[in-house]
TORBASE-783183 format. One line per field, with one value per residue: residue number from 1; residue in three letters; y, z, x of N, C-alpha, C, O in turn. Coordinates in nm, 4 decimals, always signed. Layout:
N
seq = (NUM ...);
type = (ALA ...);
n.c2 = (Y ...);
n.c3 = (Z ...);
n.c1 = (X ...);
ca.c2 = (Y ...);
ca.c3 = (Z ...);
ca.c1 = (X ...);
c.c2 = (Y ...);
c.c3 = (Z ...);
c.c1 = (X ...);
o.c2 = (Y ...);
o.c3 = (Z ...);
o.c1 = (X ...);
***
This chain:
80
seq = (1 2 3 4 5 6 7 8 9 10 11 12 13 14 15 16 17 18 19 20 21 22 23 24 25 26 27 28 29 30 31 32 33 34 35 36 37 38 39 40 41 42 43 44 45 46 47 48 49 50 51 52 53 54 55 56 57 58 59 60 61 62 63 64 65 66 67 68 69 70 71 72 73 74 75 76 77 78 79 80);
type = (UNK UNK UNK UNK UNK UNK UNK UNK UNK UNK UNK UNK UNK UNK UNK UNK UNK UNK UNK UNK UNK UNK UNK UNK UNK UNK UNK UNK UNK UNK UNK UNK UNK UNK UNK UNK UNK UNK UNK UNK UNK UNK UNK UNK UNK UNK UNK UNK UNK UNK UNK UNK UNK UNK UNK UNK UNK UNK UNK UNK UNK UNK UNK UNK UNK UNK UNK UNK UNK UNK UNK UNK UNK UNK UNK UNK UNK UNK UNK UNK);
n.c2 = (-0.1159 +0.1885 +0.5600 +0.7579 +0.5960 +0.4584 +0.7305 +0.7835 +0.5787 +0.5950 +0.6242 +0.3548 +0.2110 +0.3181 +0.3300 +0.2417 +0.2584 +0.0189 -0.0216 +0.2308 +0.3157 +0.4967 +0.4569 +0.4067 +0.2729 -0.0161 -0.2512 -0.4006 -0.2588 -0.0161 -0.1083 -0.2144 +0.0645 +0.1859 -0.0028 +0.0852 +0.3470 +0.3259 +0.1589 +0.3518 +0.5819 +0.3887 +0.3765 +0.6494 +0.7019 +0.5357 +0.6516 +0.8866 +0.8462 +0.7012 +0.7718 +1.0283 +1.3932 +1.4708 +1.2226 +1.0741 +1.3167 +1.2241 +0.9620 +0.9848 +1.1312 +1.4486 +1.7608 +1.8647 +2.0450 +1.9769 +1.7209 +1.8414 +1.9955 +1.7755 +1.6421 +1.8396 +1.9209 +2.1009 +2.0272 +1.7775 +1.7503 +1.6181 +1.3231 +1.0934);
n.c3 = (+0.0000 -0.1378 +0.0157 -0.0672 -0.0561 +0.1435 +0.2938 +0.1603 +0.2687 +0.5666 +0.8015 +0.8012 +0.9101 +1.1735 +1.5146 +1.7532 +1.9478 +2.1641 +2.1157 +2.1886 +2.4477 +2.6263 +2.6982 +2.8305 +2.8218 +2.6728 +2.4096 +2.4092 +2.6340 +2.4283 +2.2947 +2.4467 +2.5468 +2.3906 +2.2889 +2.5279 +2.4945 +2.2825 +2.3588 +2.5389 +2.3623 +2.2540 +2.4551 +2.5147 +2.2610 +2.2797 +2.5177 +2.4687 +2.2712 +2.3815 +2.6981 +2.7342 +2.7796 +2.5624 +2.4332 +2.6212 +2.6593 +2.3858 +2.4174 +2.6046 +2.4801 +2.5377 +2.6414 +2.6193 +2.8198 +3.0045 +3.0950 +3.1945 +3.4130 +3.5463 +3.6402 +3.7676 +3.9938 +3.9770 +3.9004 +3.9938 +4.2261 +4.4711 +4.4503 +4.4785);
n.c1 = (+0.0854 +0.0835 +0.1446 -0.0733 -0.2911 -0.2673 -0.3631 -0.6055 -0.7403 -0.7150 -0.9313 -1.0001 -0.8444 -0.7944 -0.8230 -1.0863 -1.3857 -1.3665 -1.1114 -0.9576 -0.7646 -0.8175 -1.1149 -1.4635 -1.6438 -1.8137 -1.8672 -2.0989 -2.2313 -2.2775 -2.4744 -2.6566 -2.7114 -2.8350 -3.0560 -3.2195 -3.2574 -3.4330 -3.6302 -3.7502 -3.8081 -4.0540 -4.2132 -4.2457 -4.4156 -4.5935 -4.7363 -4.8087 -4.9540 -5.1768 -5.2291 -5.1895 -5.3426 -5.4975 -5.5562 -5.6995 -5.8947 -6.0232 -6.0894 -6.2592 -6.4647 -6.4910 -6.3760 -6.0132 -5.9345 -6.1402 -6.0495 -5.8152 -5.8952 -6.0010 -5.7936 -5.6471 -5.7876 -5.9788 -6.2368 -6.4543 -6.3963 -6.4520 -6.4072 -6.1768);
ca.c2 = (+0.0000 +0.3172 +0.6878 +0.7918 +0.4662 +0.4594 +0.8587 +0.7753 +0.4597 +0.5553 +0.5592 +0.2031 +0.1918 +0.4093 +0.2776 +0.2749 +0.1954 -0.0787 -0.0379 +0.3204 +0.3469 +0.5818 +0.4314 +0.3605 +0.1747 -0.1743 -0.2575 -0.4333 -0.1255 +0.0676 -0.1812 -0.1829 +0.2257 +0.2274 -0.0552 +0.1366 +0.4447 +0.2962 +0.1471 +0.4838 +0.6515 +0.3312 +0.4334 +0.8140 +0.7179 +0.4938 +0.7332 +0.9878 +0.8324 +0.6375 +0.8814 +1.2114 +1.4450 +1.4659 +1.0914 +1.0555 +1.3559 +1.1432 +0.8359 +0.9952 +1.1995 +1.5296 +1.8551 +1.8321 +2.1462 +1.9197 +1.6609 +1.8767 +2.0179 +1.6262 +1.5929 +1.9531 +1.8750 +2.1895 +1.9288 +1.5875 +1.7288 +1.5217 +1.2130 +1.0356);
ca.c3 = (+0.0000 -0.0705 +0.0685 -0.1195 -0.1018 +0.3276 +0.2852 +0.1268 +0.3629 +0.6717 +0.8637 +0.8108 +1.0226 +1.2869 +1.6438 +1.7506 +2.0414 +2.2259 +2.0652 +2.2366 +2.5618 +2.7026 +2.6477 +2.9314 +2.7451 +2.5654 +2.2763 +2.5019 +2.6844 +2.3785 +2.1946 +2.5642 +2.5921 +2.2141 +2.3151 +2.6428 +2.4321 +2.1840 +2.4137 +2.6341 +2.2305 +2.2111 +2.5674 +2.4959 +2.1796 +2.3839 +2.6328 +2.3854 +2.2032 +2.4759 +2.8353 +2.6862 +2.7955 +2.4277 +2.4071 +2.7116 +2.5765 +2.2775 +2.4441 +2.6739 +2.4217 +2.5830 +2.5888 +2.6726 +2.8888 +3.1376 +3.1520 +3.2891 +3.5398 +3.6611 +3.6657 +3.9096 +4.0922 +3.9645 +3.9028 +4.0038 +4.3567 +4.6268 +4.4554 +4.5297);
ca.c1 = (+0.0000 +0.1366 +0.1170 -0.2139 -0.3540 -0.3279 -0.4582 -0.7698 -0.7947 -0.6729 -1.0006 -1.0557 -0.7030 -0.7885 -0.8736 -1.2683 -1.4606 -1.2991 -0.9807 -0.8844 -0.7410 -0.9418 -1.2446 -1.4802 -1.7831 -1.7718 -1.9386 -2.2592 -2.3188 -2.3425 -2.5622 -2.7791 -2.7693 -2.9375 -3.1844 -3.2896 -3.3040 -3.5498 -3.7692 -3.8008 -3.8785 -4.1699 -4.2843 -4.3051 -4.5095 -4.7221 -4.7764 -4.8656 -5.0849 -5.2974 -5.2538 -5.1866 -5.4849 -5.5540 -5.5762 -5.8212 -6.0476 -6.0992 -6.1379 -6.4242 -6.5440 -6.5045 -6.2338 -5.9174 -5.9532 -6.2460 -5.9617 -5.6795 -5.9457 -6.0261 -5.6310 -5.5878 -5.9223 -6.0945 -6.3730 -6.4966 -6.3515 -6.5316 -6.3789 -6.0487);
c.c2 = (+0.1230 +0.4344 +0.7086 +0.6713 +0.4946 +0.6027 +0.8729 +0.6278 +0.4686 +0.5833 +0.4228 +0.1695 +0.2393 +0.3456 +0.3200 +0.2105 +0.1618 -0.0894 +0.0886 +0.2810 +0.3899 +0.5258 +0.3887 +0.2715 +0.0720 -0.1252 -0.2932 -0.3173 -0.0097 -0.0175 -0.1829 -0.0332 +0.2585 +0.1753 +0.0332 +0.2846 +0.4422 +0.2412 +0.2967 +0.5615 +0.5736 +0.4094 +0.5488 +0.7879 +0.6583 +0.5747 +0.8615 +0.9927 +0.7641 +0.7129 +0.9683 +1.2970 +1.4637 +1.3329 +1.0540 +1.1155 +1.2911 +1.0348 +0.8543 +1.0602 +1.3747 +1.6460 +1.8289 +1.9322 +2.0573 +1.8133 +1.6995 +1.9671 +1.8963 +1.6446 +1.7066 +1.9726 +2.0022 +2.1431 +1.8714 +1.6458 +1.6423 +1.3834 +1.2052 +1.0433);
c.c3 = (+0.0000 -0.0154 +0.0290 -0.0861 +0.0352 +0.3225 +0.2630 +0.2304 +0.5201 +0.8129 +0.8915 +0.8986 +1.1695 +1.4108 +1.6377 +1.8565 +2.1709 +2.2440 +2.1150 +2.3679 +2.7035 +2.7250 +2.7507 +2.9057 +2.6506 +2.4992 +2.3552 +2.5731 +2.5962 +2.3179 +2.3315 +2.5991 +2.4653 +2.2352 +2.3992 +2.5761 +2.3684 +2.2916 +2.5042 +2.4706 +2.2082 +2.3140 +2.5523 +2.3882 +2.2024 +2.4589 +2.5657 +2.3782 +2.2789 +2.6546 +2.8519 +2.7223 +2.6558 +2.4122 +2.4997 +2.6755 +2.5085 +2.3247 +2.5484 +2.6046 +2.5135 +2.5469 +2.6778 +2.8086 +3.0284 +3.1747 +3.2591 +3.4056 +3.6275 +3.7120 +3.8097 +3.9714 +4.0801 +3.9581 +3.9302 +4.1537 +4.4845 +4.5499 +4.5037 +4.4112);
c.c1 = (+0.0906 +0.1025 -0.0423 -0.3166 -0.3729 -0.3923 -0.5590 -0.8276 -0.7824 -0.7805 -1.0043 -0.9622 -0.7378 -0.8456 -0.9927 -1.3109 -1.3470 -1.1465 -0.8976 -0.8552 -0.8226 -1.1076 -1.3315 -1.5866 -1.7198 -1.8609 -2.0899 -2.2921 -2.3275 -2.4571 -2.6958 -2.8064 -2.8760 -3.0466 -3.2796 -3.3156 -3.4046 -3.6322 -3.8456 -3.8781 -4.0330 -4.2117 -4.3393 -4.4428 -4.5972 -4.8262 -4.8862 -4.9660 -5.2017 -5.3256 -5.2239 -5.3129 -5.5412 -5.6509 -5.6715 -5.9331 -6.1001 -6.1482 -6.2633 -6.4787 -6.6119 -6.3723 -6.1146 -5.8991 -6.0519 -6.0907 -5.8665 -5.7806 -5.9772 -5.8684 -5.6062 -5.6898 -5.9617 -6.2486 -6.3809 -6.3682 -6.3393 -6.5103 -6.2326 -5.9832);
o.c2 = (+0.1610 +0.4197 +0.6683 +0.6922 +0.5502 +0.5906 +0.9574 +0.5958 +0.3801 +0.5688 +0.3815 +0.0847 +0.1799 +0.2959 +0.4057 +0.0935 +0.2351 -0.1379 +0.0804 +0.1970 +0.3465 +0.5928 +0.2914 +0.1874 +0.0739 -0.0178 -0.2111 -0.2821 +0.0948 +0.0565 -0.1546 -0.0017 +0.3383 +0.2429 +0.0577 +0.3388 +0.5373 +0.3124 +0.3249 +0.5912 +0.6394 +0.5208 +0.5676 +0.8360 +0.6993 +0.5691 +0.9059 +1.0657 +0.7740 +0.7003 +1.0189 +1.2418 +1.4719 +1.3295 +0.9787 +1.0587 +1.2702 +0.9987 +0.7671 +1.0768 +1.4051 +1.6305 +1.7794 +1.8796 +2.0845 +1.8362 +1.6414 +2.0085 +1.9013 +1.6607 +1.6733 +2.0830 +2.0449 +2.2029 +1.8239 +1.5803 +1.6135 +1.3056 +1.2992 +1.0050);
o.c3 = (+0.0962 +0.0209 +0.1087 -0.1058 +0.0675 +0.3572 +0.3197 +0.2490 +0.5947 +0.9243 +1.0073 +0.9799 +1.2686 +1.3802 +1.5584 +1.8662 +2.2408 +2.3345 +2.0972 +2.4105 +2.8118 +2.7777 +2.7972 +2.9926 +2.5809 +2.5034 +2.3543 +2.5603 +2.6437 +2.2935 +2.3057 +2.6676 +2.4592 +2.2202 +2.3621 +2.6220 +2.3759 +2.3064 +2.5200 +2.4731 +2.1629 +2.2808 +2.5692 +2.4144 +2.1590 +2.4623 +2.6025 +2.4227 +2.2349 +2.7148 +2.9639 +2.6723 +2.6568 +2.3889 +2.4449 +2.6555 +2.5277 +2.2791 +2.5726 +2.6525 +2.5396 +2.4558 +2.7903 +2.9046 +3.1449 +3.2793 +3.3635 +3.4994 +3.7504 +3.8316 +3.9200 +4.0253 +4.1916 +3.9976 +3.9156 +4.1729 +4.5635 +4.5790 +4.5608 +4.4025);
o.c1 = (+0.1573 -0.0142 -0.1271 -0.4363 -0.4779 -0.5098 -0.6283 -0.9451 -0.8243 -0.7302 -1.0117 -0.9991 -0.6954 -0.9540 -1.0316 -1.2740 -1.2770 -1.0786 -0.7761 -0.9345 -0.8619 -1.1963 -1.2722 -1.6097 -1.6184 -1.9210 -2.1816 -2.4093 -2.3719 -2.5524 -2.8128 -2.9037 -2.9695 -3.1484 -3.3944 -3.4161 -3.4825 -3.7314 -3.9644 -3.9975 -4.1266 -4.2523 -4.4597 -4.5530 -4.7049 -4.9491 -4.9950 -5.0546 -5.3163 -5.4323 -5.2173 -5.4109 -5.6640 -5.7717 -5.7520 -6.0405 -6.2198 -6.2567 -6.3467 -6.5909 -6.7283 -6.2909 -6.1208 -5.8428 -6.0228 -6.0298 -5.8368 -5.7123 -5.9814 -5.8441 -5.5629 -5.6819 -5.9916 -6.3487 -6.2683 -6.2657 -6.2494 -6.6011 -6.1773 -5.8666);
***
């Protein structure tokens, strides 16, 4: 290989991850910080879309505005 040849290649050379020194993460705890990232992204869009005060108005068929008064007990007081 000569000069130009490692210049246009010499990423593919270069240390990564595992392979620096410094490095305080393996390869499994990045491949488990990405998983636990994506499931917290399903969760949010769970959450969203099924116990969002949006998502309750619709599902009682009312405004979202009566909801967030059940939620800060402006209404439906004298329950639990």
């Amino acid at each position: 290989m000569n000069r130009q040849e490692y210049r246009l290649r010499r990423i593919e050379f270069a240390p990564r991850g595992q392979d620096l020194p410094q490095t305080k993460l393996l390869e499994i705890d990045v491949i488990s910080i990405r998983s636990a990232a994506r499931q917290r992204e399903n969760l949010r869009r769970f959450i969203s879309s099924t116990l969002s005060n949006e998502a309750l108005a619709k599902q009682y068929s009312t405004h979202v505005r009566n909801i967030e008064k059940i939620i800060t007990r402006q209404s439906w007081s004298h329950l639990p």
